[in-house]
Backbone as JSON, one array per atom type, in Angstrom:
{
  "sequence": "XXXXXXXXXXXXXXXXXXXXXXXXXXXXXXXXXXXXXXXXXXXXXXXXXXXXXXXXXXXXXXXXXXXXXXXXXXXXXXXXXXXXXXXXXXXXXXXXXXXXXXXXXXXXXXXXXXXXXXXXXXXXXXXXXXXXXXXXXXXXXXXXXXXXXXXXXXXXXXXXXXXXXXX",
  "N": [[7.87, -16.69, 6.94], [7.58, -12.78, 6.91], [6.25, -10.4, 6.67], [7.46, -7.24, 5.34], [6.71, -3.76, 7.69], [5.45, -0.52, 8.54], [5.0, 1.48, 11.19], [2.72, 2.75, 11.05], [1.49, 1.7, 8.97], [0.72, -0.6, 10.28], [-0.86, 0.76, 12.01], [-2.74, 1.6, 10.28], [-4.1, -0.51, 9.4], [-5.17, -1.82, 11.14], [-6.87, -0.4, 11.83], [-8.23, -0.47, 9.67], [-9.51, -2.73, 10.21], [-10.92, -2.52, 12.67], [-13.07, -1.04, 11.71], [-14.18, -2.61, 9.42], [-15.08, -4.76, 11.35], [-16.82, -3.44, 12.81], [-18.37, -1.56, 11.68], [-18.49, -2.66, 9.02], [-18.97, -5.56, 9.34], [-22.02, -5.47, 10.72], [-23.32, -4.48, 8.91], [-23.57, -6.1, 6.67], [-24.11, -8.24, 8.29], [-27.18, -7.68, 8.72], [-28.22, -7.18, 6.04], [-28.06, -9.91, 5.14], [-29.98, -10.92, 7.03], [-31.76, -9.66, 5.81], [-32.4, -10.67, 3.36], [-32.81, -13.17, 3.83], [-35.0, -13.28, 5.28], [-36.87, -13.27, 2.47], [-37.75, -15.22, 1.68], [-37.82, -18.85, 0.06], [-34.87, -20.01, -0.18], [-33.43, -21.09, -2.01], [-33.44, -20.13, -4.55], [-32.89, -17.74, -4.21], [-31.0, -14.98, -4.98], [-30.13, -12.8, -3.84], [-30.16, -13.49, -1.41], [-27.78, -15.19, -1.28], [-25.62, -13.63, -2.67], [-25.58, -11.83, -0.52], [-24.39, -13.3, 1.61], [-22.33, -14.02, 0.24], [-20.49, -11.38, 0.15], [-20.43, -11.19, 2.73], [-18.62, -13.08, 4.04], [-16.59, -12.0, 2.28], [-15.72, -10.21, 3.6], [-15.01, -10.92, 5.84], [-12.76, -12.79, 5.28], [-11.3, -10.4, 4.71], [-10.58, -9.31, 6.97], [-9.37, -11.63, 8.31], [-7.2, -11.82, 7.11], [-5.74, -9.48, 6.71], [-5.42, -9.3, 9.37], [-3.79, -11.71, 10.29], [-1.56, -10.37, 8.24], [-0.82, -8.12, 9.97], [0.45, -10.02, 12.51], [2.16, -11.26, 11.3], [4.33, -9.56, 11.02], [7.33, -7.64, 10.02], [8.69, -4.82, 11.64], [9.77, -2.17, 10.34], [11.78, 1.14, 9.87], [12.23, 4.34, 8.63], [15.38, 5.17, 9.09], [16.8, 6.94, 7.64], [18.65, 10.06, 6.81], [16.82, 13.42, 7.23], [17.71, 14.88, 4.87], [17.78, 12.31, 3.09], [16.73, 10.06, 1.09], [14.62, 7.78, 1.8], [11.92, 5.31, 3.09], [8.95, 6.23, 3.45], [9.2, 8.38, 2.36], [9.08, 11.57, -0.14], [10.12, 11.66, -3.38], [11.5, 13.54, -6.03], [12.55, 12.78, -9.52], [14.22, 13.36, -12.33], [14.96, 11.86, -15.42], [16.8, 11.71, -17.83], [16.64, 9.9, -20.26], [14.2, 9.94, -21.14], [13.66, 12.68, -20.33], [12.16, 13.52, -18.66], [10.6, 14.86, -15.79], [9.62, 12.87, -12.12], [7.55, 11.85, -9.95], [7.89, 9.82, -6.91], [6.66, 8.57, -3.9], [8.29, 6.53, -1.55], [7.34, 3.53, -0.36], [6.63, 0.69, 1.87], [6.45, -2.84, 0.68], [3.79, -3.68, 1.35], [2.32, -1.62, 0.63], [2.37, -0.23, -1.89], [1.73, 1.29, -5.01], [1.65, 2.09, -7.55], [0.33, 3.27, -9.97], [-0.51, 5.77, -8.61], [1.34, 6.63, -7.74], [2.85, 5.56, -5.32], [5.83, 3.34, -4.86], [7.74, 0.8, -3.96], [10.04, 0.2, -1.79], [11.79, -1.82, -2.43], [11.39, -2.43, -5.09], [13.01, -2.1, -8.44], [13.67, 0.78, -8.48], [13.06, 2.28, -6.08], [15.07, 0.61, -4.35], [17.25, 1.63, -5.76], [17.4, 4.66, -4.8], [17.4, 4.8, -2.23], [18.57, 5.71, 0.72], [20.33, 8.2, -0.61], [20.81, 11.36, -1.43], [19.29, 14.78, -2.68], [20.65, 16.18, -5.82], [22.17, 13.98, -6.29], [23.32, 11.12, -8.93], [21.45, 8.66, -10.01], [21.67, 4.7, -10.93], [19.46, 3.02, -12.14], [18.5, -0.54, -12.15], [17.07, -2.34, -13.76], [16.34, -4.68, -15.35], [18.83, -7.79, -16.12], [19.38, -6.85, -19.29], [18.27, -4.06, -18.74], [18.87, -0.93, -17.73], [18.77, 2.23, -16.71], [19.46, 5.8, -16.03], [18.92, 8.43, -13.49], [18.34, 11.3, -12.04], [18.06, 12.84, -8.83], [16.1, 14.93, -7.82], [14.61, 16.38, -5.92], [13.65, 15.98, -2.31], [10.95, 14.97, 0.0], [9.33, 15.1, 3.12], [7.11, 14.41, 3.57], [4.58, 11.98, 2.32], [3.04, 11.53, -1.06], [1.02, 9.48, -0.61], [-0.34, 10.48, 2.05], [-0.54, 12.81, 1.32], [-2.63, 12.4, -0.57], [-4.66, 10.93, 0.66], [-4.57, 8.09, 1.0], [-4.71, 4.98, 1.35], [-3.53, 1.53, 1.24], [-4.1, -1.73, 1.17]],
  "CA": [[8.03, -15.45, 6.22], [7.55, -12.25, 7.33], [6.01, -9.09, 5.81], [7.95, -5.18, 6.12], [5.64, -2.7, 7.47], [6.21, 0.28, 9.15], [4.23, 1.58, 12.43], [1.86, 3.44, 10.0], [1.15, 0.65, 8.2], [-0.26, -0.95, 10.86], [-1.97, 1.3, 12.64], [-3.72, 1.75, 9.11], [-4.68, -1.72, 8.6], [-5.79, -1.76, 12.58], [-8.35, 0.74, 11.13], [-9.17, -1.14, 8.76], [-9.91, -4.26, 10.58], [-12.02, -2.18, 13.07], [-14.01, -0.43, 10.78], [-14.93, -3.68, 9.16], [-15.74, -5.47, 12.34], [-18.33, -2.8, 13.85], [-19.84, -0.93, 10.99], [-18.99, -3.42, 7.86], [-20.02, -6.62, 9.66], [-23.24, -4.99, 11.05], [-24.66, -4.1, 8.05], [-23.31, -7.38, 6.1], [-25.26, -9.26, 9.13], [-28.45, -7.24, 8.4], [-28.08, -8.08, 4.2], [-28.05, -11.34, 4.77], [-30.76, -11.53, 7.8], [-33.08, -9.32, 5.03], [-32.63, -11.84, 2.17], [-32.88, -14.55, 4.35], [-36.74, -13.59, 5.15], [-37.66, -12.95, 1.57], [-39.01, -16.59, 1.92], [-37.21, -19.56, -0.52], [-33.51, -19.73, -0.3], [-32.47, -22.21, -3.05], [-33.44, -19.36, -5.96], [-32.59, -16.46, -3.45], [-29.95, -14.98, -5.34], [-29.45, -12.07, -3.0], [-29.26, -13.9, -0.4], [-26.07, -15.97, -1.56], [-24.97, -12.04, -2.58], [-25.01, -11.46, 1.07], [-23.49, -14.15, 2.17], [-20.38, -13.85, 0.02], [-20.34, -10.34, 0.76], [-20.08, -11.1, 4.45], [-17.15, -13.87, 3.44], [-15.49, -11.66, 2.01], [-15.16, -8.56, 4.62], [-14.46, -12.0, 7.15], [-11.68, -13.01, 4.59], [-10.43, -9.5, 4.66], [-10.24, -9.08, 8.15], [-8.02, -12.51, 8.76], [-6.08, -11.14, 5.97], [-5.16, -8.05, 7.68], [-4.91, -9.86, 10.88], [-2.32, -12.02, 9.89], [-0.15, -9.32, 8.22], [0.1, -7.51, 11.46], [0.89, -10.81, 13.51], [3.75, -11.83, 11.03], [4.58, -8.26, 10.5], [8.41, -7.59, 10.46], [8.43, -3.64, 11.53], [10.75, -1.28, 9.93], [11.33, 2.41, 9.85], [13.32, 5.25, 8.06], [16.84, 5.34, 9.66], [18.12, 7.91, 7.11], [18.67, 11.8, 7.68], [16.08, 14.47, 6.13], [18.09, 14.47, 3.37], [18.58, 11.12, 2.52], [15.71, 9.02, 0.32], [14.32, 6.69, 2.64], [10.61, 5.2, 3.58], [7.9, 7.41, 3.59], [9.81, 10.15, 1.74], [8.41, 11.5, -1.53], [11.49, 11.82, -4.04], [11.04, 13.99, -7.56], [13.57, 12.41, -10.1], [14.42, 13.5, -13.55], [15.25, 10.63, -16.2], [17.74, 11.86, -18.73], [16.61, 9.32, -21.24], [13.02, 10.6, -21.65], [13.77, 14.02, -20.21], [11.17, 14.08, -17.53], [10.65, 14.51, -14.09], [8.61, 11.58, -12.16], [7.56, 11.89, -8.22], [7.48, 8.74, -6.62], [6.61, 8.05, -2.74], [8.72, 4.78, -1.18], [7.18, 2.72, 0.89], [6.58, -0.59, 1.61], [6.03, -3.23, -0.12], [2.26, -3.99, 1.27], [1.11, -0.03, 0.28], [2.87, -0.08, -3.22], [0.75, 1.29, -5.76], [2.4, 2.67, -9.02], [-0.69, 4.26, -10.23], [-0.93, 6.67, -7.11], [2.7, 7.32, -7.06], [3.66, 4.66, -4.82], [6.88, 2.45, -5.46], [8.15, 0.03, -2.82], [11.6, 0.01, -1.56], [12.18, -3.53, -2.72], [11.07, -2.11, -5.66], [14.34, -1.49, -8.86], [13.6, 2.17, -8.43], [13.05, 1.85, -4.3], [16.3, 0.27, -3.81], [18.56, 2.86, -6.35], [17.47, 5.54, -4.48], [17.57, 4.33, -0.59], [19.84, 6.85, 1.07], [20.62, 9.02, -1.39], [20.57, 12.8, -1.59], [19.29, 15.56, -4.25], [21.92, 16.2, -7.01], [22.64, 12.27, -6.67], [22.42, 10.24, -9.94], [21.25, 6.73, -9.65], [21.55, 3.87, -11.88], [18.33, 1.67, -11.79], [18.73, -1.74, -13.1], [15.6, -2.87, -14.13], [16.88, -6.12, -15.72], [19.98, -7.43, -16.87], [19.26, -6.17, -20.02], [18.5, -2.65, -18.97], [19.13, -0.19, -17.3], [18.59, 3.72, -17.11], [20.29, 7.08, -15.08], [18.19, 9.15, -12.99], [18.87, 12.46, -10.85], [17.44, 12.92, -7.86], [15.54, 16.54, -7.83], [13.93, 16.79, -4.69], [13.3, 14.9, -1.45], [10.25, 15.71, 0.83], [9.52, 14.13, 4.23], [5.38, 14.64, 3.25], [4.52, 11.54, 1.32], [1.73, 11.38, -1.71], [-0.3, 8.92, -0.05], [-0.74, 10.9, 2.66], [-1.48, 13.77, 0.87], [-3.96, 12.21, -1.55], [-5.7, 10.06, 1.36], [-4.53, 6.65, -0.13], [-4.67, 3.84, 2.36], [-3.82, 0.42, 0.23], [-3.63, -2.58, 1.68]],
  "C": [[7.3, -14.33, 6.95], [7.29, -11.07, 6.58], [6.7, -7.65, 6.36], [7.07, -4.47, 6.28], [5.88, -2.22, 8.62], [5.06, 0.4, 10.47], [2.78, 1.91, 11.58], [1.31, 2.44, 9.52], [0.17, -0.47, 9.49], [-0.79, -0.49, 11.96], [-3.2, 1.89, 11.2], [-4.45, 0.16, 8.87], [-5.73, -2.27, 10.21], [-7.38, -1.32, 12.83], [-9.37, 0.05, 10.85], [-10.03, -2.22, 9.17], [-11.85, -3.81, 11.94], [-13.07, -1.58, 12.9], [-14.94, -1.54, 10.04], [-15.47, -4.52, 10.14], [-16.95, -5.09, 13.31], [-19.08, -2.38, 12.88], [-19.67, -1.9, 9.44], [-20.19, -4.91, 8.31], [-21.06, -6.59, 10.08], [-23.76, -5.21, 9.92], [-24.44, -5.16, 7.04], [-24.54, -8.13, 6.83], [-26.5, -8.98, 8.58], [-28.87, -7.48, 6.72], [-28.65, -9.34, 4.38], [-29.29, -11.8, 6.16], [-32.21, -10.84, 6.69], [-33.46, -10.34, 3.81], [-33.13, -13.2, 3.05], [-34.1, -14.37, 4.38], [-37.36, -12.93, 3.89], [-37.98, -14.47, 1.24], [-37.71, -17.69, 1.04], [-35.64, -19.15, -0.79], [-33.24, -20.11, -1.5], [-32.66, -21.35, -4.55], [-33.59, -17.61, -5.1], [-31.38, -15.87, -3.86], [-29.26, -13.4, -4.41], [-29.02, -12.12, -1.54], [-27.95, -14.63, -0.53], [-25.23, -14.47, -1.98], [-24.54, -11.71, -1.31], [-24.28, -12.08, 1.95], [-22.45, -14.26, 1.86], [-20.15, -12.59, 0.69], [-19.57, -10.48, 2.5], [-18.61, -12.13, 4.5], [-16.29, -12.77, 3.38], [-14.94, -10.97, 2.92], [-14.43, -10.17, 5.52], [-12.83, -12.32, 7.08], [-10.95, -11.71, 4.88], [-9.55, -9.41, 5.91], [-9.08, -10.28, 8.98], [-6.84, -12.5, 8.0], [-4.92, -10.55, 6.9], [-4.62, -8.31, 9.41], [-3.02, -10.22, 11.38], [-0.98, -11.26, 9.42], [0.48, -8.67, 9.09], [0.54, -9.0, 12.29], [2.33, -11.44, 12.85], [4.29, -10.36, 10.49], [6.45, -7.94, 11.59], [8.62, -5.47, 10.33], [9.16, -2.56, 11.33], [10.22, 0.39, 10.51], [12.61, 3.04, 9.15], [14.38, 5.79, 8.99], [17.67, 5.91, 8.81], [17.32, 9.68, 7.36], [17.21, 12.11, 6.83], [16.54, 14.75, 4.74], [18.29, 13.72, 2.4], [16.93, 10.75, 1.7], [15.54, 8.03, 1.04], [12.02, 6.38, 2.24], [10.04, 5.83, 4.05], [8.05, 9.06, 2.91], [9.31, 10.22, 0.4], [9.82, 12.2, -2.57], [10.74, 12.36, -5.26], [12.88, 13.52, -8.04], [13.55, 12.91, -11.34], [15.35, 12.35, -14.21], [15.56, 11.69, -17.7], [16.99, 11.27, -20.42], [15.38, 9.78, -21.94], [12.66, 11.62, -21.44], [12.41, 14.25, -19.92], [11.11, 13.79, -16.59], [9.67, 13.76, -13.65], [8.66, 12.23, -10.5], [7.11, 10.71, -7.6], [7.38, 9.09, -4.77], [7.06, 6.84, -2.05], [7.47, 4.73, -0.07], [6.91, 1.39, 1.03], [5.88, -1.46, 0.65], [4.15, -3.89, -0.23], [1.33, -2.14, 0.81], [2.18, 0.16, -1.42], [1.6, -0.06, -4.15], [1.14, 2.24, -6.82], [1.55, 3.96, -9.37], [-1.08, 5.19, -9.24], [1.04, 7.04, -7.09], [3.68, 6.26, -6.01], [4.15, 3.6, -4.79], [7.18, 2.01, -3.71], [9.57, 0.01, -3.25], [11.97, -1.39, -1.92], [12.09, -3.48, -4.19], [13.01, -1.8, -6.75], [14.66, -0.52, -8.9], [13.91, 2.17, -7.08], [14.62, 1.64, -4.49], [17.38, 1.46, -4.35], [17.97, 3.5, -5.4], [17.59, 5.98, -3.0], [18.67, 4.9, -0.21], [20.47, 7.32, 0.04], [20.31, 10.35, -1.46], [19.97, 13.87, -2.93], [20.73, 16.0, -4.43], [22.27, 14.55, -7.25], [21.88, 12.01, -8.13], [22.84, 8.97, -9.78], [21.6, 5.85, -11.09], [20.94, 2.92, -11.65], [18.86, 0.87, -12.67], [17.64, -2.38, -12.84], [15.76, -4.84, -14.41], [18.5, -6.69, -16.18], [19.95, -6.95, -17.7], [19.21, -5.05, -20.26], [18.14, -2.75, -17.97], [18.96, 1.5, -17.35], [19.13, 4.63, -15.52], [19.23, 7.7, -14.88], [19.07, 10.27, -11.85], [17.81, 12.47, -10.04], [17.32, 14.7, -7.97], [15.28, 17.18, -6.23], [13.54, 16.04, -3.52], [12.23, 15.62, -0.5], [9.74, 14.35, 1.77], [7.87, 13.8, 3.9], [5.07, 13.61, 1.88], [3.25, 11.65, 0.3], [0.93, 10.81, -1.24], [-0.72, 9.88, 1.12], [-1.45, 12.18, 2.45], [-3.1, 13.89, 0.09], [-4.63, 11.02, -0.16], [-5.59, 8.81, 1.2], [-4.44, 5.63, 1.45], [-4.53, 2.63, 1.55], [-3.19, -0.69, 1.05], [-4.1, -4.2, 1.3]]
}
């Protein structure tokens, strides 16, 4: 298996990995070399603090590794006008008569609460090449369904505006 992620995506997680490997694991090391000489380990509870701590960033970093090494690498192959990856779409929904602004993008930076929906996503997919004035028909489940217009398309996505990095 193979994860979608765009160039962006991993030159963000590239970041990430080297940011944790010079200035997280430094000061992880130093945690866990200060607990270590506060004398008795076996009721040292900040030293076992420091030691997960340092786990975890370790864990993160073969995380992140791996995603870029099985990383299958897309990109937006539709016009300026179209609804693609990385584009920030404003939609209006008929049914509750309000407008929503979502950001696509993949499915490893999907984060609802921030605005961003993944193209794999039942929203994501209705709206994948599609233009403003278009109305979509998400299908959420068999059961339902709902109509949306497309308002606005901008090439400038929310995460980038709000600083979001999620990975």
């Amino acid at each position: 298996m193979y994860n979608k992620l765009t160039e962006k995506d991993i030159e963000e997680m590239e970041k990430e990995i080297e940011h944790r490997k010079i200035v997280v694991r430094h000061q992880l090391l130093e945690d866990v070399k200060t607990a270590r000489a506060q004398g008795d380990l076996s009721e040292n509870f900040e030293y076992y603090a420091a030691k997960r701590e340092k786990n975890i960033n370790e864990s993160r970093i073969r995380y992140l590794e791996r995603m870029i090494r099985t990383a299958k690498v897309i990109e937006d192959t539709h016009g300026e006008d179209e609804a693609g990856i990385g584009k920030t779409v404003t939609i209006y929904i008929p049914e509750d008569d309000e407008e929503e602004t979502y950001t696509l993008v993949s499915t490893m930076r999907q984060d609802s609460i921030h605005g961003l929906i993944s193209i794999e996503s039942p929203l994501g997919k209705s709206l994948i090449g599609h233009h403003v004035g278009d109305t979509i028909k998400v299908r959420v489940n068999d059961n339902y369904s709902y109509e949306a217009e497309i308002r606005k398309i901008c090439t400038t996505g929310a995460a980038d505006e709000a600083g979001i990095s999620r990975y």
